[in-house]
py3Dmol code that shows the C-alpha trace and the ligand (Angstrom):
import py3Dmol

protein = """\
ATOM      1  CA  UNK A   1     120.317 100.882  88.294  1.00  0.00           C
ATOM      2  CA  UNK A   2     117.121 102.832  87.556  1.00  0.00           C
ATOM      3  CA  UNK A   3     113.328 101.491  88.108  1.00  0.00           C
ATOM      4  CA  UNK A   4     112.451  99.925  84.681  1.00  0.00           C
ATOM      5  CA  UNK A   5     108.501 100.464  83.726  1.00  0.00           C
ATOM      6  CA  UNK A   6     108.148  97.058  81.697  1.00  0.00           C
ATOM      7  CA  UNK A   7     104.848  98.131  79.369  1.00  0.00           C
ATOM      8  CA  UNK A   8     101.873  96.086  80.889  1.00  0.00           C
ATOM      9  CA  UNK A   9     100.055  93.571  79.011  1.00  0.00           C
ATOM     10  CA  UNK A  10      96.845  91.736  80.803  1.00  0.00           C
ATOM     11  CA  UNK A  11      96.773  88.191  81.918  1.00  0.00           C
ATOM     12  CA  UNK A  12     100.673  88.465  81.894  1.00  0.00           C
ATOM     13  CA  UNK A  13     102.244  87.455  85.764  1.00  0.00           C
ATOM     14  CA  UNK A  14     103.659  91.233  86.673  1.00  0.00           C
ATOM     15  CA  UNK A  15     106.504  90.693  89.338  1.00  0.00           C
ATOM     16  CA  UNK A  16     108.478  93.243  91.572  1.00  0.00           C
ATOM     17  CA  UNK A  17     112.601  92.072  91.784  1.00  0.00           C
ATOM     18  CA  UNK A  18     115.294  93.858  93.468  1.00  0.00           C
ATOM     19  CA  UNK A  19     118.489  93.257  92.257  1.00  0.00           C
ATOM     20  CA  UNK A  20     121.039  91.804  95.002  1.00  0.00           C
ATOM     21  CA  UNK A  21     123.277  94.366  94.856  1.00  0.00           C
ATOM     22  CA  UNK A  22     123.692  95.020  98.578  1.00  0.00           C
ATOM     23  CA  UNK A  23     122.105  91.394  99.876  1.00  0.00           C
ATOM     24  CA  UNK A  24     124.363  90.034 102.843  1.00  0.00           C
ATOM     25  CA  UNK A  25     123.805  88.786 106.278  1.00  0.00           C
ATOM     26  CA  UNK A  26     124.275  91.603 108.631  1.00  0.00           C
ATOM     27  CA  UNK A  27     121.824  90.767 110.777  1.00  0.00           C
ATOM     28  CA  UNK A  28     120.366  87.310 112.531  1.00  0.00           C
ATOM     29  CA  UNK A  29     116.750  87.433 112.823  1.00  0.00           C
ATOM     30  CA  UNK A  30     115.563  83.873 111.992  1.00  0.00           C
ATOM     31  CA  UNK A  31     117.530  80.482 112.478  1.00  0.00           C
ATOM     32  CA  UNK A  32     119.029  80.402 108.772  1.00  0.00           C
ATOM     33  CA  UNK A  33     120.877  83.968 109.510  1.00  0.00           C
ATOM     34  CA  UNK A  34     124.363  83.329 110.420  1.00  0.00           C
ATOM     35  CA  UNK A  35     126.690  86.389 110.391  1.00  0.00           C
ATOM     36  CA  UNK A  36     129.838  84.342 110.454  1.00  0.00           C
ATOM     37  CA  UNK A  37     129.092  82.027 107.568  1.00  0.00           C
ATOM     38  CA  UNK A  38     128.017  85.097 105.486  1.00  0.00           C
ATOM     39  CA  UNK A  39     127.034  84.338 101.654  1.00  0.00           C
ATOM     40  CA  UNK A  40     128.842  84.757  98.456  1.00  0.00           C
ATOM     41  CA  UNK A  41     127.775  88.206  96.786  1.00  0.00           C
ATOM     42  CA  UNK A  42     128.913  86.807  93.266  1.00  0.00           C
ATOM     43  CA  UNK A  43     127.236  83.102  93.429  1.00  0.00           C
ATOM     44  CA  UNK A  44     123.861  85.530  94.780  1.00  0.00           C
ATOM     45  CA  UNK A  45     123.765  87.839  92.110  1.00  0.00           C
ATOM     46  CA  UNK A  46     124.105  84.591  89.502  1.00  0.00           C
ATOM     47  CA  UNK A  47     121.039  83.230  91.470  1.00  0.00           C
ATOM     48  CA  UNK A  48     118.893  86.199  91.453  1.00  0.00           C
ATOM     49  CA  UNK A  49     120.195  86.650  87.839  1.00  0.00           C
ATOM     50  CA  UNK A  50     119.258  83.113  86.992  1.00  0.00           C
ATOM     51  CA  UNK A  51     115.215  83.017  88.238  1.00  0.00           C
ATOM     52  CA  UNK A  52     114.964  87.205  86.835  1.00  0.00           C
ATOM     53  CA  UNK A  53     115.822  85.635  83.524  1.00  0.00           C
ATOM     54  CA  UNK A  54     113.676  82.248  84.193  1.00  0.00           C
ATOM     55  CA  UNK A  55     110.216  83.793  84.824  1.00  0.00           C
ATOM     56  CA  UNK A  56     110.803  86.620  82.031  1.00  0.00           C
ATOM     57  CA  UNK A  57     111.468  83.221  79.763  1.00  0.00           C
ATOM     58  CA  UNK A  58     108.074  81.810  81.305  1.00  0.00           C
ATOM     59  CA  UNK A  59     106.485  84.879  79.828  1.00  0.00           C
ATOM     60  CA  UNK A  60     106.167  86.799  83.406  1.00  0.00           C
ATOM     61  CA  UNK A  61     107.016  90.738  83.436  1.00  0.00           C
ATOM     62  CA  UNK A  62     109.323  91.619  85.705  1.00  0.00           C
ATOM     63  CA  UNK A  63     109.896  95.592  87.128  1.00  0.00           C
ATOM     64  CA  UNK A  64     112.886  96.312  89.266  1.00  0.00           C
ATOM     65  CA  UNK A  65     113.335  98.095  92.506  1.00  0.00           C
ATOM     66  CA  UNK A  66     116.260 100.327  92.695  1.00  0.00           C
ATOM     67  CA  UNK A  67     118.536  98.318  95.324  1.00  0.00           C
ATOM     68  CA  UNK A  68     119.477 100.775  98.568  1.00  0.00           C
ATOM     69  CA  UNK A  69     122.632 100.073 100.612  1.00  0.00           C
ATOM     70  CA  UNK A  70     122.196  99.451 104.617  1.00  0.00           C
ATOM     71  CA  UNK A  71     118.857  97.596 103.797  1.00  0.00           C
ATOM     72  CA  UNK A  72     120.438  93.661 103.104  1.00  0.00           C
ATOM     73  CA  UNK A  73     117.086  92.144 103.026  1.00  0.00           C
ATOM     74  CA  UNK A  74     115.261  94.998 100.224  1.00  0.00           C
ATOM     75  CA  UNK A  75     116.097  92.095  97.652  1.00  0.00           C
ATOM     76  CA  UNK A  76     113.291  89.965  99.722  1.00  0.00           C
ATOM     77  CA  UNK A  77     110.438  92.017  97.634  1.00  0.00           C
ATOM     78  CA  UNK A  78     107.621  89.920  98.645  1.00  0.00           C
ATOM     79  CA  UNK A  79     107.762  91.047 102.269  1.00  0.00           C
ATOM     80  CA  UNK A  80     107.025  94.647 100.540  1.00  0.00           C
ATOM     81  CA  UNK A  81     103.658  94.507 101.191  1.00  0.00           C
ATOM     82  CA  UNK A  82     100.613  93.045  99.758  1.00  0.00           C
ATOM     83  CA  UNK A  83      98.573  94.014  96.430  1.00  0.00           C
ATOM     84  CA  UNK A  84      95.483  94.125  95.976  1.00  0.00           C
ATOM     85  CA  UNK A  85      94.333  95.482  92.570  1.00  0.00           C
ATOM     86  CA  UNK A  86      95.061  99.109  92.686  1.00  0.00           C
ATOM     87  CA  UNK A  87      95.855  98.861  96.489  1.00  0.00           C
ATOM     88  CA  UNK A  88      98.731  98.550  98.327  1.00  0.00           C
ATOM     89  CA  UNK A  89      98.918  97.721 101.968  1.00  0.00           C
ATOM     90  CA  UNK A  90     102.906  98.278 102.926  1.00  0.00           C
ATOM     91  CA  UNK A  91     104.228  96.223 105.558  1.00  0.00           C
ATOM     92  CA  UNK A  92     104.949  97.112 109.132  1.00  0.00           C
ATOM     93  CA  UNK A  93     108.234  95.182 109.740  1.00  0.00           C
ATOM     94  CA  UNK A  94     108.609  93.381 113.141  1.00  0.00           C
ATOM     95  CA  UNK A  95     112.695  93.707 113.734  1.00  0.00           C
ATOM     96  CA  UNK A  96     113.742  97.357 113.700  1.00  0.00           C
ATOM     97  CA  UNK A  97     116.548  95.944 111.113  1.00  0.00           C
ATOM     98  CA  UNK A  98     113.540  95.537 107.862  1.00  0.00           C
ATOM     99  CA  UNK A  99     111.709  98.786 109.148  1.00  0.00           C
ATOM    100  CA  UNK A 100     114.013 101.407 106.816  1.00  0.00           C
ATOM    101  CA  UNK A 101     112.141  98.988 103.930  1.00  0.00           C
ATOM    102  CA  UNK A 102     108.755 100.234 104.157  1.00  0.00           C
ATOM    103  CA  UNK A 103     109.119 103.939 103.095  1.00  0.00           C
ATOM    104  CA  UNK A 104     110.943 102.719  99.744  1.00  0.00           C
ATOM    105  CA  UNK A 105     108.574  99.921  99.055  1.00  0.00           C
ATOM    106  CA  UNK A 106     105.734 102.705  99.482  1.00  0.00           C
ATOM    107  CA  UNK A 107     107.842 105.651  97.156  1.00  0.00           C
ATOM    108  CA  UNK A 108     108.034 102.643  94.549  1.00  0.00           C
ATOM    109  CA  UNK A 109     104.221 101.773  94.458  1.00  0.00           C
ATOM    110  CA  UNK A 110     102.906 105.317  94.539  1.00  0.00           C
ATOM    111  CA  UNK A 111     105.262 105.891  91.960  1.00  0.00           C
ATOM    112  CA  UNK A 112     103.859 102.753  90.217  1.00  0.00           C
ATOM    113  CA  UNK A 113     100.554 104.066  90.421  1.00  0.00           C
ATOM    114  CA  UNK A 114      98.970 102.255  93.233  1.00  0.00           C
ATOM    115  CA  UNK A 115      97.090 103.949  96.240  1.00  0.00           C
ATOM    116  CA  UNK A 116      99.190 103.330  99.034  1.00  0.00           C
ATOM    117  CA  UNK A 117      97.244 102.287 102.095  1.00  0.00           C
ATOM    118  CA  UNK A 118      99.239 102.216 105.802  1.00  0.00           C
ATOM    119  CA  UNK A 119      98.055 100.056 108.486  1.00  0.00           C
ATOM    120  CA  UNK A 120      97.458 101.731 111.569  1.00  0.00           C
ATOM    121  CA  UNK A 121     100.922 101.958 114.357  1.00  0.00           C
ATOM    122  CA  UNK A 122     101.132  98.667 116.689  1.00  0.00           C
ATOM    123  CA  UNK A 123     100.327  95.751 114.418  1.00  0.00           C
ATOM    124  CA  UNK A 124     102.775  94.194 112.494  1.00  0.00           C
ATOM    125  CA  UNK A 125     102.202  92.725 108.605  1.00  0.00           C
ATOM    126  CA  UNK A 126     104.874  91.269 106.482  1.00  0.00           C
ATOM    127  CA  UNK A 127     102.995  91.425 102.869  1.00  0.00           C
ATOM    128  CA  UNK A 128     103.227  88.173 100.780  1.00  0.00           C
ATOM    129  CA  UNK A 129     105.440  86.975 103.083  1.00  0.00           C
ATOM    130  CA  UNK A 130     102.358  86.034 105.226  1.00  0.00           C
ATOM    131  CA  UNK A 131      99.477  86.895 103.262  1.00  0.00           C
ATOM    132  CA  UNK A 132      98.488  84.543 100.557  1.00  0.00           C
ATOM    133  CA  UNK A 133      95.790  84.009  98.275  1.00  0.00           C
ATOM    134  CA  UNK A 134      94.434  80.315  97.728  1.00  0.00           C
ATOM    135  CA  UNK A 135      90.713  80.554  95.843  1.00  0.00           C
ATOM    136  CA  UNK A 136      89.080  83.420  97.135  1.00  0.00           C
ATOM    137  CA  UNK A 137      90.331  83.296 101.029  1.00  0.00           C
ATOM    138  CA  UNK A 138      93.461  85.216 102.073  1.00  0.00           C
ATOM    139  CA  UNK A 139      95.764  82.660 104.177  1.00  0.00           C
ATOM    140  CA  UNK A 140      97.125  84.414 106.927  1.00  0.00           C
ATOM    141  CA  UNK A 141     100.686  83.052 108.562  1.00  0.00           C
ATOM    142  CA  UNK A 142     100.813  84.669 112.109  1.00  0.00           C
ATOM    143  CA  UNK A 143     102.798  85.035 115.285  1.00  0.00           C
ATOM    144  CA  UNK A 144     106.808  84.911 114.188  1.00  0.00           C
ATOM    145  CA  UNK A 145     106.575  87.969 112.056  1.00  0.00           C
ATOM    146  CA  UNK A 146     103.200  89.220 111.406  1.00  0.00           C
ATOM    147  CA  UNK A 147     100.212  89.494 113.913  1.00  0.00           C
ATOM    148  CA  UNK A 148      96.213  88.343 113.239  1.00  0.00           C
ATOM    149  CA  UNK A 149      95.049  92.365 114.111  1.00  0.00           C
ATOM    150  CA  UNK A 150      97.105  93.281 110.990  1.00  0.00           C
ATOM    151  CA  UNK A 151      95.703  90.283 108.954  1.00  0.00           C
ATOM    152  CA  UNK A 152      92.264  91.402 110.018  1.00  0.00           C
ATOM    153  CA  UNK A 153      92.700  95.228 109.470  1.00  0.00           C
ATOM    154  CA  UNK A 154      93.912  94.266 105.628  1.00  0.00           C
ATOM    155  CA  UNK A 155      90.810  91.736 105.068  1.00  0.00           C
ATOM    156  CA  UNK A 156      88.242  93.854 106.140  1.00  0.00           C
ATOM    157  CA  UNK A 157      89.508  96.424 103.758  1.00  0.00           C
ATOM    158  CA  UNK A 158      89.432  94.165 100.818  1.00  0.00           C
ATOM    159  CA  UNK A 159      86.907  91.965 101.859  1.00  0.00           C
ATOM    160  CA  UNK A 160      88.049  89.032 101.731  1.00  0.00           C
ATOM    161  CA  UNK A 161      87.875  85.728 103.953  1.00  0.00           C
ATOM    162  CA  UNK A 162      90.980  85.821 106.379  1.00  0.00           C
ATOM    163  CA  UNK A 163      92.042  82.324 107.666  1.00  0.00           C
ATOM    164  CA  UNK A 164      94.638  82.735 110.309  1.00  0.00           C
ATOM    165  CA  UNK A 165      97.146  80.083 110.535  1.00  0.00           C
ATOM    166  CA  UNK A 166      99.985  79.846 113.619  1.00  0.00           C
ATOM    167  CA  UNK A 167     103.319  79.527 112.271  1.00  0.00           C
ATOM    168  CA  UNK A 168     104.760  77.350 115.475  1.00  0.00           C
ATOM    169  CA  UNK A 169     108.109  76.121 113.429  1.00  0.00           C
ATOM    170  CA  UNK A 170     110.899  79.348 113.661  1.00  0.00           C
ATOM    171  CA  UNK A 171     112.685  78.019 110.598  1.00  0.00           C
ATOM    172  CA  UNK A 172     109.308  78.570 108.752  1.00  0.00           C
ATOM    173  CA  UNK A 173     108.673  82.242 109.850  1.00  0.00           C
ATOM    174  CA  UNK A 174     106.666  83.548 106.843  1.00  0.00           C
ATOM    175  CA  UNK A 175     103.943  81.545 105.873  1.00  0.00           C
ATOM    176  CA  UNK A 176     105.364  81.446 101.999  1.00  0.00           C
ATOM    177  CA  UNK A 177     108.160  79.218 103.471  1.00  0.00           C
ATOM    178  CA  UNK A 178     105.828  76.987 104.510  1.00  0.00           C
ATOM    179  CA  UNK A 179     102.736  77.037 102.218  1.00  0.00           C
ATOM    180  CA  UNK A 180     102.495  77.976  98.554  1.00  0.00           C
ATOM    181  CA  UNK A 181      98.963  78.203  96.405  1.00  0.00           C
ATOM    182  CA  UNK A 182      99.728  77.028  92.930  1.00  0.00           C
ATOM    183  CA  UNK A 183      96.070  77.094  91.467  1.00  0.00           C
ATOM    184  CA  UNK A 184      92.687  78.069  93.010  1.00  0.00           C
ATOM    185  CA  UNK A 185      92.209  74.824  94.505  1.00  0.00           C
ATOM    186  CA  UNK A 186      95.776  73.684  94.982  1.00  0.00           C
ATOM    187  CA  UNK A 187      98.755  74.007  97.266  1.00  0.00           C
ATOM    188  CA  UNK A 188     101.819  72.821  98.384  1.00  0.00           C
ATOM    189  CA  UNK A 189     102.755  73.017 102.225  1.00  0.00           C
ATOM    190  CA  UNK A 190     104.592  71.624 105.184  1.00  0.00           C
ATOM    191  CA  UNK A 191     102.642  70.232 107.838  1.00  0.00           C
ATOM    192  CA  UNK A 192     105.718  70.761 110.510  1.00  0.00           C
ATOM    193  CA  UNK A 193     105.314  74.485 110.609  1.00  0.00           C
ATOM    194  CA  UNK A 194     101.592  74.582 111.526  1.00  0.00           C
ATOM    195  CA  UNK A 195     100.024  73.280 114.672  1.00  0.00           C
ATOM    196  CA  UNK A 196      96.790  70.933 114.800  1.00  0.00           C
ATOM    197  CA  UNK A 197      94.220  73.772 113.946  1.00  0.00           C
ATOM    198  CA  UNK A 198      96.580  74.947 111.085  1.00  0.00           C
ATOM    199  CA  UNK A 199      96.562  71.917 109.356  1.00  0.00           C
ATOM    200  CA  UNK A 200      92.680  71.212 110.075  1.00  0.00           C
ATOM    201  CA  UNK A 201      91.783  74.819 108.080  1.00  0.00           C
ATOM    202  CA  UNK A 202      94.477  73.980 105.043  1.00  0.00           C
ATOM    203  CA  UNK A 203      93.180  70.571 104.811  1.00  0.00           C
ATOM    204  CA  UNK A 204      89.500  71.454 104.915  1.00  0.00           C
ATOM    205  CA  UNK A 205      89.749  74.726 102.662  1.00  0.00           C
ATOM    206  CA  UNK A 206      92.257  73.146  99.991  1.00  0.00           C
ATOM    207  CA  UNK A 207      90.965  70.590  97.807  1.00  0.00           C
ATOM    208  CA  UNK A 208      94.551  69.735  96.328  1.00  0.00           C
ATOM    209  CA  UNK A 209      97.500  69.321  98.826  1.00  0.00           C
ATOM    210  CA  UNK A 210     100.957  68.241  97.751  1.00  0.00           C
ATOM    211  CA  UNK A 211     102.870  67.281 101.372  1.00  0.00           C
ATOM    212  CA  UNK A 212     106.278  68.426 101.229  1.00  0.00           C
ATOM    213  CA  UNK A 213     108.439  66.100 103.567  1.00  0.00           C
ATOM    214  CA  UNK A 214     111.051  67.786 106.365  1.00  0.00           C
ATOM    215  CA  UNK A 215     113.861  67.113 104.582  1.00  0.00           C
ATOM    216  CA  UNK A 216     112.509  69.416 101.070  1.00  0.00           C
ATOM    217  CA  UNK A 217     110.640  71.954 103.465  1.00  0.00           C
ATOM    218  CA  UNK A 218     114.227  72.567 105.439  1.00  0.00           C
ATOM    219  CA  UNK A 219     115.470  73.193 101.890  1.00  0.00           C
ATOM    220  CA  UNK A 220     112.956  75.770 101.528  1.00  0.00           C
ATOM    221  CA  UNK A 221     110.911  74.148  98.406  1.00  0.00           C
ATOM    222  CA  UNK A 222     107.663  75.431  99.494  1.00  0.00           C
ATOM    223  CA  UNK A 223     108.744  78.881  98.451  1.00  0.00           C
ATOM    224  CA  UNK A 224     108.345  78.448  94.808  1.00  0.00           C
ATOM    225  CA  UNK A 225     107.100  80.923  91.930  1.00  0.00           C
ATOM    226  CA  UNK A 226     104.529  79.871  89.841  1.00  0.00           C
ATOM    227  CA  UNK A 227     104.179  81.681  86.165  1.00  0.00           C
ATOM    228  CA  UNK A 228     101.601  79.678  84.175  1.00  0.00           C
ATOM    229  CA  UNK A 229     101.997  76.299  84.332  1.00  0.00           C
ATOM    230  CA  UNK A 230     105.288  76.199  85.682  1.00  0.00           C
ATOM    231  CA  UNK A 231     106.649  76.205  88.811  1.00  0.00           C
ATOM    232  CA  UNK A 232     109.835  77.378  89.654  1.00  0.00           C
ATOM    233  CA  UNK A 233     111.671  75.916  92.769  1.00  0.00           C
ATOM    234  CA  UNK A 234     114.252  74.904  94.709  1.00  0.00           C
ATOM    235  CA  UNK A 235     116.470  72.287  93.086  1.00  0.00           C
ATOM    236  CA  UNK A 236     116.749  70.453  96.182  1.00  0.00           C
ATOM    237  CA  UNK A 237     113.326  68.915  95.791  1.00  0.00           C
ATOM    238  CA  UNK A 238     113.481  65.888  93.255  1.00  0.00           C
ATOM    239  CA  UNK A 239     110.352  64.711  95.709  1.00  0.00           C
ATOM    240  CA  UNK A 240     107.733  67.951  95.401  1.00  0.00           C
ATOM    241  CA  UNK A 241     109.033  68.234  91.586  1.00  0.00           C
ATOM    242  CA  UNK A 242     107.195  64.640  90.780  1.00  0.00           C
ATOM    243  CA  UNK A 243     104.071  65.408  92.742  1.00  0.00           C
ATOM    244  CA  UNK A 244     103.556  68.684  90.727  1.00  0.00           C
ATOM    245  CA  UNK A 245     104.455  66.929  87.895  1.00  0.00           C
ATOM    246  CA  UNK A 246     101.858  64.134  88.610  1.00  0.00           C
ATOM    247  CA  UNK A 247      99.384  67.100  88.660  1.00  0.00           C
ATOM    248  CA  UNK A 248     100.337  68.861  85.377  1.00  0.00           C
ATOM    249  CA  UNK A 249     103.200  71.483  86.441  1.00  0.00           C
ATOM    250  CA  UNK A 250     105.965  71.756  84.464  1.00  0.00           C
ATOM    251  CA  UNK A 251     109.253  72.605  87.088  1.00  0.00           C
ATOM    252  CA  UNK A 252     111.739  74.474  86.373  1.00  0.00           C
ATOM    253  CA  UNK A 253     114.454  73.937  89.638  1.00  0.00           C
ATOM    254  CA  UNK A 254     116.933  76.456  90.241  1.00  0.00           C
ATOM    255  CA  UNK A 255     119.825  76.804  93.097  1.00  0.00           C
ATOM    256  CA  UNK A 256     118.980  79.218  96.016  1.00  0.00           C
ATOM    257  CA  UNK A 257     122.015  78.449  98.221  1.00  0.00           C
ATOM    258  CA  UNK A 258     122.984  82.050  99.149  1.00  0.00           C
ATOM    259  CA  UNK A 259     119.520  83.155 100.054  1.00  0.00           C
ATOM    260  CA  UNK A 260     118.778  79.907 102.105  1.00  0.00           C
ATOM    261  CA  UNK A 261     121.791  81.915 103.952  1.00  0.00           C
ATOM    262  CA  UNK A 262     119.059  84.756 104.760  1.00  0.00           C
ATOM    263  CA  UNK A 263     116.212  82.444 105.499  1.00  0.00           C
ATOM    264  CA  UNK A 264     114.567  83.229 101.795  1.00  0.00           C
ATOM    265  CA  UNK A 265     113.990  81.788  97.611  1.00  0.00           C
ATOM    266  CA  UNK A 266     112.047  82.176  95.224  1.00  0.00           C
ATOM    267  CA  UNK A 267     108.954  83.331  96.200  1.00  0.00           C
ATOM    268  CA  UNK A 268     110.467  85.671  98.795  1.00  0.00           C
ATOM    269  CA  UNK A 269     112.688  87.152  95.792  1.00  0.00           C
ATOM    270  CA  UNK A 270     109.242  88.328  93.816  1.00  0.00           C
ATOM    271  CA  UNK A 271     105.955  90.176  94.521  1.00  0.00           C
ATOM    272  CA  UNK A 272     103.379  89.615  92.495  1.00  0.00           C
ATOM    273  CA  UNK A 273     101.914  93.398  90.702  1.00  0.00           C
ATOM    274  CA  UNK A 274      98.884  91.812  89.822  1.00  0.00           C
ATOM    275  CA  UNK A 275      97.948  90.659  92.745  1.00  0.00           C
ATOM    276  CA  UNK A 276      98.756  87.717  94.851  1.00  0.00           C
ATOM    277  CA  UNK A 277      95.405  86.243  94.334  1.00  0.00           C
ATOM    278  CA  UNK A 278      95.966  86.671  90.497  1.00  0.00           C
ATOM    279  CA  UNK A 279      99.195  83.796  90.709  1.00  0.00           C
ATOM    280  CA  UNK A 280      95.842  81.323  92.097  1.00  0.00           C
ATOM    281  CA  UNK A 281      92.983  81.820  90.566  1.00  0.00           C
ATOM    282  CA  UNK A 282      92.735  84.288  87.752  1.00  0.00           C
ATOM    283  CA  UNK A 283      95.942  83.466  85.859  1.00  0.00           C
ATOM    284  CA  UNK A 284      94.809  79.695  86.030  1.00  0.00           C
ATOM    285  CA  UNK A 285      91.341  80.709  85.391  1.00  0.00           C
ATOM    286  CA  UNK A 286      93.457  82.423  82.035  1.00  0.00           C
ATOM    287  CA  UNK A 287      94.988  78.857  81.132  1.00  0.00           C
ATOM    288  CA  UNK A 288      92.021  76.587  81.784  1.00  0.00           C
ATOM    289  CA  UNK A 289      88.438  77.771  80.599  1.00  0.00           C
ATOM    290  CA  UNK A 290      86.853  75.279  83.336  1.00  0.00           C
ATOM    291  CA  UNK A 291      89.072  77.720  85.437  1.00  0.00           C
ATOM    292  CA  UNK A 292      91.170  75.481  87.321  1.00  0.00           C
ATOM    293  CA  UNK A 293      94.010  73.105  86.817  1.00  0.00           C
ATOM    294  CA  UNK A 294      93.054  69.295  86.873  1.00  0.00           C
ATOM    295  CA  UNK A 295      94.875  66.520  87.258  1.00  0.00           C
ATOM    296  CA  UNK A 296      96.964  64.668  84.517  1.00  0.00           C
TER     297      UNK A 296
END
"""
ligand_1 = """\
12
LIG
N 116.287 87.660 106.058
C 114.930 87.940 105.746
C 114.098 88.041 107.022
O 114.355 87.289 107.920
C 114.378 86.915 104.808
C 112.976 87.237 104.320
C 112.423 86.183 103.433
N 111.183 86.595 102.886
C 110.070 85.840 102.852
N 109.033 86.323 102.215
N 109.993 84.690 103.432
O 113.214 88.840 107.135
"""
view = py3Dmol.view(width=600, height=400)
view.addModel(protein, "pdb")
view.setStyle({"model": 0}, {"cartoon": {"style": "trace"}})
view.addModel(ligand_1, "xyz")
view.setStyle({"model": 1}, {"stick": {}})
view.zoomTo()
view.show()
């Protein structure tokens, strides 16, 4: 399959997707990955198939990464790097297994037009896996995968606020399995994967927290994809579904089984083009003129 250039239209959600073609578990880096079990490559390519064609229904854009054989995790694009308008800071994979990633992710977005920026050798930055924009402040999901010198290096080049959180939890090793921004002022997380100074910063800097419980967070239902007013997620979480309905979100659930395999969903299946601060604040300043969502 070639890249597809989907024409551009403002205020639309742009998202990055790479089709599952050679997802499998070769490898065991996080407690989900089991080589043994394996996943099913049919049921995986339904899945993927299933939220490509939800969030181009929900009126997002989605452009397509040419999938690569060897590299069973490329389908994981938001570990790609992070955006930042025209920027792109590629990541700098921890396990040796990811690292044959980064030099496609960064042919794609110089190819896409961005300016491709490198952090320096020695730290270690997952993208939007770890990097997440709630309001103006970049949350920052450290220790398992990424480290707070690579945080740092990438906020002081875009200037914004960096607030380091410890991932303690190895089930929740990127910080989007674990915490999701849905609007400027609102988020959904798992207390579990943070320790007491974690939780302090999310609670004080987030106006709007929806609590997931263990039992959705082990289903991975904080990873969920928000395109306007709807977010898409895991349908193993009749509990988070009701909260975000109670404050205006439409769902849309959808089965993730075979990626659970690799330790990922939905979020981990996209990368936002626009920008990850673009799925908080601009998009819902788009949908709201008061510029955020507020409660039904
Ligand atoms: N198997 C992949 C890994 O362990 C899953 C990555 C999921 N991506 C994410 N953004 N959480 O690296």
């Amino acid at each position: 399959m070639s890249n597809t250039h989907l024409p551009v239209q403002p205020g639309r959600p742009r998202l990055l997707m790479c089709p599952p073609d050679h997802f499998g578990i070769e490898y065991e880096i996080n407690p989900w990955m089991n080589i043994r079990q394996g996943c099913d490559p049919a049921l995986a390519r339904r899945q993927w198939q299933a939220l490509h064609d939800a969030v181009i229904s929900l009126g997002a854009e989605v452009q397509l990464l040419e999938p690569a054989p060897g590299l069973p995790d490329l389908v994981f694009t938001a570990n790609a790097g992070l955006v930042f308008e025209g920027r792109f800071f590629p990541s700098r994979f921890r396990f040796g297994v990811r690292q044959g990633e980064t030099p496609i992710f960064e042919t794609w977005a110089s190819h896409a037009g961005f300016e491709v920026v490198p952090l320096p050798k020695g730290m270690y930055f997952e993208g939007a896996g770890d990097a997440l924009f709630c309001g103006e402040s970049l949350f920052a999901g450290y220790r398992i995968r990424s480290d707070v010198l690579g945080h740092q290096w990438v906020g002081e080049r875009i200037g914004a606020p960096v607030l380091p959180v410890e991932l303690v939890d190895p089930r929740f090793y990127h910080l989007d399995t674990c915490f999701c921004p849905i609007a400027p002022d609102a988020a959904i997380y798992y207390p579990g994967a943070f320790d007491d100074y974690g939780r302090m910063v999310i609670r004080d800097q987030v106006p709007r927290l929806i609590e997931v419980s263990a039992e959705e967070a082990a289903s991975f239902s904080c990873n969920t994809v928000v395109v306007g007013r709807t977010v898409v997620l895991n349908a193993g979480a009749p509990k988070l579904a009701t909260a975000l309905g109670a404050m205006g979100f439409a769902t849309r659930p959808l089965d993730f089984s075979e990626f659970i395999k690799s330790g990922g969903s939905a979020k981990c299946l996209t990368l936002r083009l626009d920008g990850e601060e673009a799925a908080g604040w601009k998009q819902a300043a788009n949908d709201d003129p008061r510029g955020h969502l507020s409660p039904t």
